[in-house]
N, C-alpha and C positions, 0 to 999 in steps of 0.2 A: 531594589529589584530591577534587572533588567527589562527591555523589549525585545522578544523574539519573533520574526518575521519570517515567513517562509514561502517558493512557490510550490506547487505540485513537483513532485522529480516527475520527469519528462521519460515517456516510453522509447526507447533506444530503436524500436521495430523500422521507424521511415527518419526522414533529418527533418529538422522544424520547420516551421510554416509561423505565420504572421498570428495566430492565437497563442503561440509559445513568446513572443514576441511580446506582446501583451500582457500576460500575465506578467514575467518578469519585469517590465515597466512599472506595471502597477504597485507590486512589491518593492520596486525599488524606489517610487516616490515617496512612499509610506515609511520605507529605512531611513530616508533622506530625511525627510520631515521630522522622525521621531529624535533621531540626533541634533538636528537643528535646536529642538526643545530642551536640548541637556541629558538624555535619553542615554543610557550603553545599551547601544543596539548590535544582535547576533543576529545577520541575513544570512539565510540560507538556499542555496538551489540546488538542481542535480540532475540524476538521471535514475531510472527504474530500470536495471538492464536484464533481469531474472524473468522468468514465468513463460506461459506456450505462446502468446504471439510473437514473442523475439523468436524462439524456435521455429518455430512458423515459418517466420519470414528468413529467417537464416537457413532454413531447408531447403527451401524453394530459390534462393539465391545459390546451393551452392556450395555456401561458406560455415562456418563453426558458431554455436551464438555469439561467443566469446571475438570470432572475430568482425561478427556483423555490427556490436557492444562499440568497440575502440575502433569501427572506422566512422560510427555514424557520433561517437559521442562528441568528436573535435569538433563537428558542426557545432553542436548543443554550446561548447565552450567558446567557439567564433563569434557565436550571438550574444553571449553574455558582454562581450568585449566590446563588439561594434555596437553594444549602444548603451554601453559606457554603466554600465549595473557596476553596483557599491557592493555585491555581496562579500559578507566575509569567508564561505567557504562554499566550494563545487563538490559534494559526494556524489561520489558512484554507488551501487549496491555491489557494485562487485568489487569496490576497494576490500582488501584483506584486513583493516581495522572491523568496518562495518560487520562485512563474515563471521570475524570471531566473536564480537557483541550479539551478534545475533541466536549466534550457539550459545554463546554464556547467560543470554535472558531464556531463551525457550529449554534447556536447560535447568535452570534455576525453576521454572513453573514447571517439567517433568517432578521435580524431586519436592517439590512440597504437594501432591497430587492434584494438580489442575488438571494435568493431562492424562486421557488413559487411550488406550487402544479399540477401534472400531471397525461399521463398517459402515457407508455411506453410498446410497443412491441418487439419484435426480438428474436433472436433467441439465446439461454442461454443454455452456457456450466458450470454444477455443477464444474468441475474438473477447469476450471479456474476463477471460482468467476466470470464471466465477458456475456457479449453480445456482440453476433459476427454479420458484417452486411455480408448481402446478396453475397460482393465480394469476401469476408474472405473465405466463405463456401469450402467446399471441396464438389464434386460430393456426391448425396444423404443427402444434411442437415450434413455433418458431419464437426467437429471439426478440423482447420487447424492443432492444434497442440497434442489433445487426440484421435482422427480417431474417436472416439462416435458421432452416430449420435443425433442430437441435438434438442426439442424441442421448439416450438415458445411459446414463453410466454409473456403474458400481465398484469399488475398491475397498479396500482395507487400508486404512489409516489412520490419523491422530485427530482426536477432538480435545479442543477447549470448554471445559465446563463454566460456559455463559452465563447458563441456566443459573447458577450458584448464588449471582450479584443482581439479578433482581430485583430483591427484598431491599440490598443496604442502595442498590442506585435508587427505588422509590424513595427510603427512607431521604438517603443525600441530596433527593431534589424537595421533599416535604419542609424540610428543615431548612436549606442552604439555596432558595430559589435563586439566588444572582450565581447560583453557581455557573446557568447558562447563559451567554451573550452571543447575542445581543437577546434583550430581553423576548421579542417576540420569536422569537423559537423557543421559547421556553414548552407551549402546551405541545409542540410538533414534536422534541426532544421526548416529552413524557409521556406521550400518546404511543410513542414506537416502544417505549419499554415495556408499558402497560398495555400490550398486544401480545406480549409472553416472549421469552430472552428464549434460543434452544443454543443446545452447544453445537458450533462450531468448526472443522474441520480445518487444523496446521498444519496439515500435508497432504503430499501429494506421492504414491505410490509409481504413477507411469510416466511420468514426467522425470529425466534426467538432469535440464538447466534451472539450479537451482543452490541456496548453502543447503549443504546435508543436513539431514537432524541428527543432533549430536550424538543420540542413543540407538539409532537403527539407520544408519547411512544406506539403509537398501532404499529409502525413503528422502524430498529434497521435500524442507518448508514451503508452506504456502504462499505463492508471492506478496497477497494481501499483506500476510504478519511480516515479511522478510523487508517490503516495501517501509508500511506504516512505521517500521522500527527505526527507520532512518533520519525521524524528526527528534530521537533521542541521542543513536549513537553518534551524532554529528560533534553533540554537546561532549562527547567523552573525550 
């Protein structure tokens, strides 16, 4: 069995800064180390170049996301170099491997019914790609972690049935406690399950930078899933 190491892929929105910097250090002493031990180590790093703050910020520059993506990502790649990182591979999200893995899993969960067709309200912060509930809020609609106040929005789009794995994630953690590491997240880990799963939302309706969804390309995947997916198809 292998060790697989990974940093965060890196948001494409601005060029890095000294906690981009950091991280990949840290990642990369841990690759280093693990090797050193006899270890086959797969290091990974990247970039996140999909979802509304690349847009964002590529609107207001100007430019296409796509061209804000490849001019800011060479910095991202400059860094890895000047300070000398061992990773074994650089993914993009917007590399055309990544794209089609992405269609071909979410995909794969339309067609055995995970996915069905919605409608979704709440209250939606640009600056974190995400929807915040009601308790999150900060006084005045605002954002717990941008202080912007935040508007309610509604769409019609795709849910993950979350709700479904409840039952077998309590069972998998009843049964298999070392499943979580390091041990003391274990009660933190099962405390968030045991607060109730709801399904989900894998797309996004108004949003154009993004991989399509395979089955209604009027629609682009949720960066969340489109991101997260790229600590598997790196492996493909």
């Amino acid at each position: 069995m292998g060790f697989y190491v990974t940093t965060p892929i890196y948001y494409v929105n601005a060029e890095p800064h000294l906690g981009h910097a950091y991280t990949t250090i840290g990642a990369d002493i841990l690759a280093r180390h693990m090797r050193q031990r006899g270890e086959d180590v797969f290091f990974l790093t990247g970039t996140d170049e999909h979802g509304e703050p690349v847009a964002q910020v590529a609107e207001r520059e100007g430019v296409s996301p796509r061209e804000l993506a490849d001019r800011n990502v060479v910095h991202f790649q400059e860094l890895v170099r000047r300070i000398n990182a061992t990773n074994d591979f650089f993914i993009r999200t917007t590399d055309p491997e990544h794209e089609a893995e992405v269609r071909r899993f979410m995909q794969g969960l339309y067609d055995r019914g995970e996915i069905y067709e919605g409608t979704y309200e709440g209250w939606y912060c640009p600056n974190c790609a995400d929807f915040k509930t009601d308790q999150e809020l900060l006084e005045g609609n605002r954002c717990p972690i941008h202080k912007i106040v935040l508007v309610r929005e509604r769409e019609d789009n795709y849910f993950f049935k979350l709700s479904n794995y409840q039952e077998p994630l309590e069972r998998l953690y009843a049964e298999q406690p070392s499943f979580v590491l390091p041990k003391h997240r274990y009660n933190e880990a099962l405390a968030f399950i045991k607060q109730g799963l709801t399904d989900i939302s894998v797309s996004r309706a108004k949003l154009r930078w993004g991989v399509p969804v395979p089955w209604d390309e009027s629609q682009v995947i949720y960066v969340w899933f489109d991101a997260l997916l790229n600590y598997l198809t790196a492996l493909e």
